[in-house]
C-alpha positions as semicolon CSV with decimal commas, in nm:
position;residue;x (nm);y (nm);z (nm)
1;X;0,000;0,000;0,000
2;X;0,193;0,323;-0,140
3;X;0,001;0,670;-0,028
4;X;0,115;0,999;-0,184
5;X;0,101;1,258;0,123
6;X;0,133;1,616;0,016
7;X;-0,057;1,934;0,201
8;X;-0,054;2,356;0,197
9;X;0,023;2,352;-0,169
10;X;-0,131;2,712;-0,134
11;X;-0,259;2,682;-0,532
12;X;0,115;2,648;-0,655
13;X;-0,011;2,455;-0,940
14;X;0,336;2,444;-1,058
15;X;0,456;2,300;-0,779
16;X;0,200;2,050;-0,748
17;X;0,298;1,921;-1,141
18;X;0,605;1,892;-1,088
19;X;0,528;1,649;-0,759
20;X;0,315;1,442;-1,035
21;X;0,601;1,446;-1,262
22;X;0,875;1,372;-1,030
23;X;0,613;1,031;-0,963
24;X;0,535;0,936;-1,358
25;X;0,676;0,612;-1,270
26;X;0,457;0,486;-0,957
27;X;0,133;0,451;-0,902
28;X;-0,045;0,515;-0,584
29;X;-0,346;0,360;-0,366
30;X;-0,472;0,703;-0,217
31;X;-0,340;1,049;-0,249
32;X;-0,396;1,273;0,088
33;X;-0,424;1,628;0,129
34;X;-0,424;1,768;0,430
35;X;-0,581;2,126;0,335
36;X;-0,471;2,484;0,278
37;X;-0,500;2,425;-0,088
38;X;-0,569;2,803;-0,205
39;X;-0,446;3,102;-0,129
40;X;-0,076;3,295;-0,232
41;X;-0,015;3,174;-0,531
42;X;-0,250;3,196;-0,863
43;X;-0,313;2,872;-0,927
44;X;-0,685;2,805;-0,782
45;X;-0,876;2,630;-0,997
46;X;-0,602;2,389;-1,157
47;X;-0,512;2,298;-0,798
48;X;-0,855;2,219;-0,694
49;X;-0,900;2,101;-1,049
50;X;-0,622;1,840;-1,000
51;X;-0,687;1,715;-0,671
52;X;-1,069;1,642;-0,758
53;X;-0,962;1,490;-1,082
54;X;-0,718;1,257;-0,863
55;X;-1,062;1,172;-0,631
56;X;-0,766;1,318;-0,347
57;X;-0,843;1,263;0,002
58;X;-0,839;1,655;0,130
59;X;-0,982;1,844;0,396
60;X;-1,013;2,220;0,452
61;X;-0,677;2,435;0,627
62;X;-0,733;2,778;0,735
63;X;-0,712;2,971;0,446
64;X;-1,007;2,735;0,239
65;X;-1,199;2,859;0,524
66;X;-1,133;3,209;0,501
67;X;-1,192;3,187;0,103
68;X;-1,522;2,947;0,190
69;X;-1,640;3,258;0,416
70;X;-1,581;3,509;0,103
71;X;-1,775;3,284;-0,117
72;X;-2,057;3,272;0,121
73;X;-2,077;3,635;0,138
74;X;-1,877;3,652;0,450
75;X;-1,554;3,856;0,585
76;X;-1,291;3,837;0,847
77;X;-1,055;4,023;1,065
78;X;-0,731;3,819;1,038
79;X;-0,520;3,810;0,853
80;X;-0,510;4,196;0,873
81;X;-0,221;4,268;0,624
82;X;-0,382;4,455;0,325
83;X;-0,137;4,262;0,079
84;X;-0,275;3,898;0,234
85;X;-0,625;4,018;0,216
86;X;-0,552;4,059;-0,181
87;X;-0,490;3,708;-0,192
88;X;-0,830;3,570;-0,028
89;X;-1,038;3,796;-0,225
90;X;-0,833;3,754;-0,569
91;X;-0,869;3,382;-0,505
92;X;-1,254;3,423;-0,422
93;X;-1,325;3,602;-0,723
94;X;-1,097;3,393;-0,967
95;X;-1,242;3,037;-0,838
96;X;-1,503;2,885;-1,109
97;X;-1,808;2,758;-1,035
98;X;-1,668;2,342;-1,051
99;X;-1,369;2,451;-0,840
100;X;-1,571;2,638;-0,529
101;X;-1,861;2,345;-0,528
102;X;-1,554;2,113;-0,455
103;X;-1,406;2,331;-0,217
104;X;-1,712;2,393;-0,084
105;X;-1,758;1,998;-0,002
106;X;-1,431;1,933;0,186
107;X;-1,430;1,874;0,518
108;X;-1,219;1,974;0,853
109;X;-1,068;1,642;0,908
110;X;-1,179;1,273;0,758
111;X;-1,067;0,916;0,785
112;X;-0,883;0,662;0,626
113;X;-0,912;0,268;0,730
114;X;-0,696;0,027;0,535
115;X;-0,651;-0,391;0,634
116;X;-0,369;-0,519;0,754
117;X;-0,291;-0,789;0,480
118;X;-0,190;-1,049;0,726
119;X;-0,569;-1,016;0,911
120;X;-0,822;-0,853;0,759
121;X;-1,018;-0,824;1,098
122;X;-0,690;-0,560;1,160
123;X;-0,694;-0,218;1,039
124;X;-0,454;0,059;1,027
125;X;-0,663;0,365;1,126
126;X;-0,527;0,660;0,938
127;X;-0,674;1,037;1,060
128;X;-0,565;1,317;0,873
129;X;-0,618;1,661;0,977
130;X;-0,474;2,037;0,917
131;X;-0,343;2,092;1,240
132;X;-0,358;1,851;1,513
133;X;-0,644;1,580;1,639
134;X;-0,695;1,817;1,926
135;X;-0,710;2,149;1,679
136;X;-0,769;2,212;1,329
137;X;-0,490;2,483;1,360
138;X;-0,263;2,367;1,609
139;X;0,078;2,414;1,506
140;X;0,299;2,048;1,510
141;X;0,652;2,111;1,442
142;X;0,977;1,885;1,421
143;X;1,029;2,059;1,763
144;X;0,726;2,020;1,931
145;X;0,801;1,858;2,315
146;X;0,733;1,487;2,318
147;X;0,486;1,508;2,571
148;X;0,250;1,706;2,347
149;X;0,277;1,405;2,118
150;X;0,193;1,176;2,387
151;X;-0,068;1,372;2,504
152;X;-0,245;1,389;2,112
153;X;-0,151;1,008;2,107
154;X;-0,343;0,913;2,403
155;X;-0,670;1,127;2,331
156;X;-0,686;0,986;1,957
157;X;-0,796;0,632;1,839
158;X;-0,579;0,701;1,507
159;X;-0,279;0,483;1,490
160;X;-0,130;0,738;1,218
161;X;-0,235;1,148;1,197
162;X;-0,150;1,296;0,896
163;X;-0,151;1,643;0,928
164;X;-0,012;1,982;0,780
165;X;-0,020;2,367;0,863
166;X;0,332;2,423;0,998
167;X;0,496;2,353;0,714
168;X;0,747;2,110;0,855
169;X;0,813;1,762;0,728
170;X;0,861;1,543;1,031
171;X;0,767;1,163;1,122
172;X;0,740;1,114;1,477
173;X;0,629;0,771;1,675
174;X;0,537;0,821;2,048
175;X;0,278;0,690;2,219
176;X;0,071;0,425;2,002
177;X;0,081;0,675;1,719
178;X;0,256;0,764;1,428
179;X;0,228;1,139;1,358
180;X;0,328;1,238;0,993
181;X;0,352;1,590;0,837
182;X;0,457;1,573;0,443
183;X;0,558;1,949;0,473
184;X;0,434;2,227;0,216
185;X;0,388;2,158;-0,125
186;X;0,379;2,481;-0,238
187;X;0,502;2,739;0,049
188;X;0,807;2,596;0,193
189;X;0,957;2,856;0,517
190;X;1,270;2,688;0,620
191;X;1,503;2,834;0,262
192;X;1,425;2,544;-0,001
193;X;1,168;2,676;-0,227
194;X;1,134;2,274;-0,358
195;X;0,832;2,116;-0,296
196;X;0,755;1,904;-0,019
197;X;0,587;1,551;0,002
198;X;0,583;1,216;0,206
199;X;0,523;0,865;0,047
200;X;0,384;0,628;0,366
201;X;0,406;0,283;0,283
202;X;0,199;0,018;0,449
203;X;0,347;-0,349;0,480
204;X;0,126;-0,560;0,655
205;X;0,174;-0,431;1,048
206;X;0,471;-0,230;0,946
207;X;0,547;0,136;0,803
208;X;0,761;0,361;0,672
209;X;0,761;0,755;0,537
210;X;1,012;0,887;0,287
211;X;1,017;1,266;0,218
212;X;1,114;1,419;-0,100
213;X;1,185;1,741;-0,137
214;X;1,158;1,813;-0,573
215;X;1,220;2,117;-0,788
216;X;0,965;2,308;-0,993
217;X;0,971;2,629;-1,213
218;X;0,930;2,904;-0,967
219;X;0,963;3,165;-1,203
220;X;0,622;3,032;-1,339
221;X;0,454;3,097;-1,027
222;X;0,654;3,453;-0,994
223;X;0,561;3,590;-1,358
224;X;0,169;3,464;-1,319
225;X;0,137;3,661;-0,983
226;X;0,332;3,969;-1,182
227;X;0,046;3,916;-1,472
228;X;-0,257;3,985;-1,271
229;X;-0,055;4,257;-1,029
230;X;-0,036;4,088;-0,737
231;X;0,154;4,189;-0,453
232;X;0,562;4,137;-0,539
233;X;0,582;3,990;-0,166
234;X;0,502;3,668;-0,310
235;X;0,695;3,602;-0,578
236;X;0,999;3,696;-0,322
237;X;0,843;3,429;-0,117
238;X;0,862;3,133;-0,327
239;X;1,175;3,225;-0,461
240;X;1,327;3,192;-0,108
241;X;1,145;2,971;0,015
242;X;1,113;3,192;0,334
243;X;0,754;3,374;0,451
244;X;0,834;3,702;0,379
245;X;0,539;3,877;0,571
């Protein structure tokens, strides 16, 4: 069992083709998102496009939400930076009818139970969320104390959590509970503009996670935002591969 993990490609379309690419070769049992598919780069509906296309297993992040509340009529207060408000409502108004029904339809967190091969009265009981079991946008880093691990482990019934929103690729094992984050496909923070994504591999009672981290033309992302005027903060940001604001 081979499962494509990828999350917060932040409509990088780019980024998210060349992940595909990189892949050509392999074929996967379930592709998992886990949310913050829209918002900084200009990319919407292909992103959304793809991942429906690829009948992806995604939830919502915190900045679907936000775009959710726009299509619904609604506003918020944060973020309060002019130039990130640009970004909701560009994506908002630039989303096609197909592309907000779907992203409409996600959901916070969902499920994923697979057999064990060797009994098939044994499951491996996969939860993927944005931020944490506990939180949709609790922040889980590489650094995050053990204990908090524990703690998550011993509240959830999920052998393995896939989640996202920090950005940070990490696998950690504590408790009963494997907790995975794939990184960002699109909006990496820690200097590597390259995408990031996980395969998890299932082997009867056993797993493992390899990360990748794979190249894609940045400057494709840069001179689309540059085409419909959006602010130059972002382009600077996936060219370093640093959050600029």
């Amino acid at each position: 069992m081979q499962i494509l993990l990828i999350s917060d490609i932040h409509a990088n379309f780019p980024a998210l083709k060349a992940v595909e690419h990189f892949f050509r070769h392999r074929s996967f049992d379930f592709i998992i998102n886990s949310g913050d598919s829209v918002v900084y780069a200009p990319f919407p509906n292909e992103t959304l496009a793809w991942l429906k296309a690829k009948s992806t297993l995604s939830i919502l992040g915190n900045t679907d939400k936000k775009v959710i509340k726009l299509l619904k009529g609604q506003t918020f207060t944060k973020p309060s930076k002019h130039e990130k408000r640009i970004m909701y409502s560009w994506t908002a108004e630039h989303l096609n009818e197909e592309c907000s029904k779907y992203l409409l339809s996600l959901k916070n967190k969902t499920r994923l139970t697979i057999p064990k091969i060797e009994s098939q009265s044994s499951y491996w009981k996969i939860g993927i969320f944005h931020g944490s079991p506990a939180r949709n946008h609790e922040f889980l880093f590489d650094t995050t104390p053990d204990s908090r691990f524990l703690h998550l482990a011993e509240k959830t019934e999920f052998e393995i959590v896939i989640c996202g929103h920090s950005h940070v690729p990490f696998h950690k094992h504590l408790g009963n509970t494997h907790f995975i984050n794939p990184g960002s496909t699109g909006r990496m923070f820690d200097g590597d503009p390259r995408a990031s994504c996980a395969i998890l591999e299932l082997i009867s009672n056993t797993l493992s996670v390899e990360f990748f981290r794979i190249s894609y033309n940045i400057e494709e992302t840069a001179t689309t935002l540059k085409f419909f005027s959006l602010p130059k903060i972002y382009a600077e940001m996936f060219r370093s591969g640093r959050k600029t604001n």
